[in-house]
Backbone as a chain_set.jsonl record, in Angstrom:
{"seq": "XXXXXXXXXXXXXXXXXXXXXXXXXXXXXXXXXXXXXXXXXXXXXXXXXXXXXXXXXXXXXXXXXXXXXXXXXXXXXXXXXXXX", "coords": {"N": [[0.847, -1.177, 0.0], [1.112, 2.318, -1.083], [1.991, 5.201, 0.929], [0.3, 7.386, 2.483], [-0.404, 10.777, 0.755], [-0.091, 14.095, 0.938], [-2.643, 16.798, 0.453], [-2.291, 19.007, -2.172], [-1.678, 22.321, -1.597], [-3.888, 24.885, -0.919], [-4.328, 27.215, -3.485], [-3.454, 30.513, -2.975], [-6.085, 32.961, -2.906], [-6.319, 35.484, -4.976], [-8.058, 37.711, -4.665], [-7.72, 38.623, -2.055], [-7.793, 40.176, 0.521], [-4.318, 42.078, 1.613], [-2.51, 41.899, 4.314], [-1.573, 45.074, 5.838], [-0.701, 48.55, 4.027], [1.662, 48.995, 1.435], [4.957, 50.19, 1.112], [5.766, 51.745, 0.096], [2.642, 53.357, -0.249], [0.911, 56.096, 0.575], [1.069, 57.713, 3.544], [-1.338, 57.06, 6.1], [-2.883, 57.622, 8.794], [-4.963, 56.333, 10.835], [-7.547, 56.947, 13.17], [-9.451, 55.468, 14.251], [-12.838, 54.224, 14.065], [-16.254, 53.378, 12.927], [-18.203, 50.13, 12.731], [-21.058, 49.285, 11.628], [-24.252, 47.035, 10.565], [-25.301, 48.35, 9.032], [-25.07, 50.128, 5.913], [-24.445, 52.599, 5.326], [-23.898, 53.692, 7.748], [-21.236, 53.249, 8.342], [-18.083, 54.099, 8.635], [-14.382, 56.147, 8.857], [-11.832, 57.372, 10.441], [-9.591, 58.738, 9.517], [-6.436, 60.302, 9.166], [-7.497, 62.402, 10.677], [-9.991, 63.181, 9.598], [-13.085, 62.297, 8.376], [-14.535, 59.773, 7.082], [-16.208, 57.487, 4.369], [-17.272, 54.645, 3.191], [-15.71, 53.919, 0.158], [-14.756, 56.114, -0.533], [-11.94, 58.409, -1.422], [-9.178, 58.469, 0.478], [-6.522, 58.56, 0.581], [-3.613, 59.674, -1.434], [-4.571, 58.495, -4.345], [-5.6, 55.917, -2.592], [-8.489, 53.999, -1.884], [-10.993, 53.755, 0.254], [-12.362, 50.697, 0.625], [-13.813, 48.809, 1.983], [-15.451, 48.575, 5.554], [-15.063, 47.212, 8.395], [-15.592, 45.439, 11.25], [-13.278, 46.333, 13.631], [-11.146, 46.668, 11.276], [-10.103, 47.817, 7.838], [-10.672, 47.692, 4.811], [-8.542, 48.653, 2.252], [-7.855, 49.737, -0.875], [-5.004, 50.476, -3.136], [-3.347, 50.649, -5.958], [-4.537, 48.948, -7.668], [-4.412, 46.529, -5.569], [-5.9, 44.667, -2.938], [-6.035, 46.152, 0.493], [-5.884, 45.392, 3.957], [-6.436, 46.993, 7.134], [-5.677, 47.379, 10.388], [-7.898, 48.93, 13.088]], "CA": [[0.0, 0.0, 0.0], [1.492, 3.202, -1.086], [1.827, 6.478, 1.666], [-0.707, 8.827, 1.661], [0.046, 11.946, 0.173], [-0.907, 15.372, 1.762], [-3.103, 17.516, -0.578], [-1.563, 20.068, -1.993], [-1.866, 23.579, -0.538], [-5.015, 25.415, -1.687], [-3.446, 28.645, -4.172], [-4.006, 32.054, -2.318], [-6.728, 34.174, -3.54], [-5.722, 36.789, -5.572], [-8.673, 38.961, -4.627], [-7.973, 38.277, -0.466], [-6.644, 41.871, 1.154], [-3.062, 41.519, 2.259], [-2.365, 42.878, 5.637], [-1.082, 46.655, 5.485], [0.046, 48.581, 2.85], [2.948, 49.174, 0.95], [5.982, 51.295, 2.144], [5.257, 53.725, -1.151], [1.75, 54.066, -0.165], [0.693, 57.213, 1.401], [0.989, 58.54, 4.926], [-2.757, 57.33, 6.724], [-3.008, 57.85, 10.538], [-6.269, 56.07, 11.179], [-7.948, 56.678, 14.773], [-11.01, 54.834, 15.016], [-13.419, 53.756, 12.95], [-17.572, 52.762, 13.59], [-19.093, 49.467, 11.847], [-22.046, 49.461, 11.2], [-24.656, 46.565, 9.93], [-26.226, 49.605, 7.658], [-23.671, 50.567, 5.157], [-24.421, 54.303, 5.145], [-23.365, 54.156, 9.075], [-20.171, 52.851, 8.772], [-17.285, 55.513, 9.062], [-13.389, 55.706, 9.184], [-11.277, 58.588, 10.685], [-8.422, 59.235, 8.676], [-5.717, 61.512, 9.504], [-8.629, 63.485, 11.664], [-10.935, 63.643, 8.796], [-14.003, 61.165, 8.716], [-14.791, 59.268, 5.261], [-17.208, 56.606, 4.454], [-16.909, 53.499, 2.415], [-16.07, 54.739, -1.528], [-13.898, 57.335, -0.603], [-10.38, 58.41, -1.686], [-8.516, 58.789, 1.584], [-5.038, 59.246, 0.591], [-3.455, 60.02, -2.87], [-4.431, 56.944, -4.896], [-6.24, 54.754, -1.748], [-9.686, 54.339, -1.763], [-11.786, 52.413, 1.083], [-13.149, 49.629, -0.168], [-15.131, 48.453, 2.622], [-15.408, 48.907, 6.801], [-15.178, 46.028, 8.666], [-15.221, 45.653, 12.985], [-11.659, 46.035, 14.021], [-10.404, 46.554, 10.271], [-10.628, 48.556, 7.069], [-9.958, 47.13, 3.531], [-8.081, 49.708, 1.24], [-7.336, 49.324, -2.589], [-3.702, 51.158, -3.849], [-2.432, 50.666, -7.466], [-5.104, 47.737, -8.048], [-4.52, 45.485, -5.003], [-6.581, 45.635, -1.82], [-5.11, 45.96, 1.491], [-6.579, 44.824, 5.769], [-5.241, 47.855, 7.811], [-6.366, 47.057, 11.733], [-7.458, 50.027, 13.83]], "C": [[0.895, 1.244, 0.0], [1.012, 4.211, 0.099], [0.827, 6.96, 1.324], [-0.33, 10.246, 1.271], [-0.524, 13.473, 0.685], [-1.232, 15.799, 0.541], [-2.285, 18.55, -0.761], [-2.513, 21.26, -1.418], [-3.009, 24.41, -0.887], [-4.221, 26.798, -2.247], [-4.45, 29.653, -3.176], [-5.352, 32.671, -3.432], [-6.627, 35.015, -3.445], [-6.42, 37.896, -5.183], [-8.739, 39.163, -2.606], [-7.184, 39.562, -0.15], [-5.325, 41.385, 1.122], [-2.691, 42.564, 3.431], [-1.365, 43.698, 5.132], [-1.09, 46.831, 4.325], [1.391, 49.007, 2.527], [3.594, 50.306, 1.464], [5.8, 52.432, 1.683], [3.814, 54.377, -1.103], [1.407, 55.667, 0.567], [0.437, 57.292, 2.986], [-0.652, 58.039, 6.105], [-2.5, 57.205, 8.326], [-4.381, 57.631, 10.858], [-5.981, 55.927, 12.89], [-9.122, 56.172, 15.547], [-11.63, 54.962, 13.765], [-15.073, 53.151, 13.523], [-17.799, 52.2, 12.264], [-20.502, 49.296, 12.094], [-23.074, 48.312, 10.376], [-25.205, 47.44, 8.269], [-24.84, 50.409, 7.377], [-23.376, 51.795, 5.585], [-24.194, 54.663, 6.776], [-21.869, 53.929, 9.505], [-19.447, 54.022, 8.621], [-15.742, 55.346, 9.577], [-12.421, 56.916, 9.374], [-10.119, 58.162, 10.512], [-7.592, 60.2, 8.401], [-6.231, 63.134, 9.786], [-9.565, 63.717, 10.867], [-12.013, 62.263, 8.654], [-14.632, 60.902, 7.44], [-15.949, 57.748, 5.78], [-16.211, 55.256, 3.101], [-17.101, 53.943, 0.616], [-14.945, 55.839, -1.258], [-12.48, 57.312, -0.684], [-9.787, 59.447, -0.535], [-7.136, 58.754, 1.681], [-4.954, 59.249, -1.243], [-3.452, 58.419, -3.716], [-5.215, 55.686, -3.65], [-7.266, 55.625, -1.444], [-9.958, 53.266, -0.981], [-12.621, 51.935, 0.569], [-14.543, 49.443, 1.085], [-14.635, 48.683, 4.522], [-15.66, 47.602, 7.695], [-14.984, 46.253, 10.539], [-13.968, 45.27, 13.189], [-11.138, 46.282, 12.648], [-10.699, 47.325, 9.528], [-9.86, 47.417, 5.892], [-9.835, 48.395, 2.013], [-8.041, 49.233, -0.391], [-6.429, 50.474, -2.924], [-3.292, 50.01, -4.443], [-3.252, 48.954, -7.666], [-5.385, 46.84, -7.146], [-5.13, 45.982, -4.027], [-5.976, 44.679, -0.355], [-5.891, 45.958, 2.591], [-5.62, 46.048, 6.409], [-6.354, 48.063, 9.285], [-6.623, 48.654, 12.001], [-7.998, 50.162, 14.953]], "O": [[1.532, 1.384, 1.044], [-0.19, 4.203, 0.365], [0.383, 7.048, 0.179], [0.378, 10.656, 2.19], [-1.747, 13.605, 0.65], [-0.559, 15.49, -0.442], [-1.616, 19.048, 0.145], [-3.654, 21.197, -0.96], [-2.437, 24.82, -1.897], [-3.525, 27.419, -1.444], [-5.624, 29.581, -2.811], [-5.282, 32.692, -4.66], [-6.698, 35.68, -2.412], [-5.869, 38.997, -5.209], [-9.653, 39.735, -2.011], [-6.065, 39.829, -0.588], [-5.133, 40.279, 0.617], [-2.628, 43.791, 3.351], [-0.509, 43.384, 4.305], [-1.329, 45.968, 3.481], [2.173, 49.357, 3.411], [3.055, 51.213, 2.098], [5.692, 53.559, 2.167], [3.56, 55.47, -1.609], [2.379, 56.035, 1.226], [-0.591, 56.795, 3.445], [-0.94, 58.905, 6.93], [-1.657, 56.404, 8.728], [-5.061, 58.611, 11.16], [-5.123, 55.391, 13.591], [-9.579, 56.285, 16.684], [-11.247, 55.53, 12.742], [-15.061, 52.477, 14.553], [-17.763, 52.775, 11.176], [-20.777, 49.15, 13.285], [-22.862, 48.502, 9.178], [-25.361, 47.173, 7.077], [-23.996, 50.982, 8.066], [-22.316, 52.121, 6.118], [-24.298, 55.844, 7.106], [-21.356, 54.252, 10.576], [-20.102, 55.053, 8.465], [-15.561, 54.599, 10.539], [-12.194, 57.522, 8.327], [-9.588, 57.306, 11.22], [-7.846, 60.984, 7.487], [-5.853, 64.265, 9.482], [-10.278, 64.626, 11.292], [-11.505, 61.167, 8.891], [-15.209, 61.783, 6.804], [-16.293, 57.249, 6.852], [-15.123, 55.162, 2.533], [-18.136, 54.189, -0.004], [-14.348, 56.274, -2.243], [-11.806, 56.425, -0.161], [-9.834, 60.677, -0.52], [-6.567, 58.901, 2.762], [-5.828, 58.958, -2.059], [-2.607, 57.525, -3.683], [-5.299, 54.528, -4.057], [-7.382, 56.797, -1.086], [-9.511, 52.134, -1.164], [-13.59, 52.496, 0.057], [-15.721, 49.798, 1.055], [-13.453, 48.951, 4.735], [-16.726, 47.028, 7.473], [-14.29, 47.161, 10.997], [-13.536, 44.132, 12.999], [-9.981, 45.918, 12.86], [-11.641, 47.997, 9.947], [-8.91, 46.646, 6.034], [-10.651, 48.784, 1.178], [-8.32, 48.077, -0.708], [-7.01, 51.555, -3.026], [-2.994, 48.904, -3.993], [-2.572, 47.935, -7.783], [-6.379, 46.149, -7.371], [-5.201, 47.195, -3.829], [-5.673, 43.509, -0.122], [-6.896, 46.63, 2.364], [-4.399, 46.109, 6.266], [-7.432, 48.657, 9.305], [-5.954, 49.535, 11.463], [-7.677, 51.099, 15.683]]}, "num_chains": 1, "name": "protein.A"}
């Protein structure tokens, strides 16, 4: 009876955030953030200024979406998990 063989590894998904962002991204100083089941309540304070989900919050990063404990960015195509 031949070994059993471990499966291989499942490939990453390409569309999965990746914690932080990049070193060339821009400057953000997030200080809190409220989620919200109802979209239009969620809310993410961003170097003292308060944005919603859609918005371009540094040069080139836009918040994708608002999450409890997290935000998910998108710079230069890919999208990024940045805790706060």
């Amino acid at each position: 009876m031949a070994p059993a063989q471990a499966a291989p590894a499942p490939a990453a998904d390409p569309a999965a955030p990746i914690a932080g962002l990049p070193a060339d991204a821009p400057k953000l100083a997030i200080s809190g953030g409220v989620y919200s089941a109802n979209v239009a309540q969620r809310m993410l304070i961003v170097n003292g200024q308060v944005f919603n989900e859609g918005s371009e919050i540094g040069a080139g990063v836009v918040l994708e979406e608002i999450k409890p404990k997290a935000a998910v960015l998108r710079f230069r195509g890919s999208r990024y998990t940045v805790a706060y």
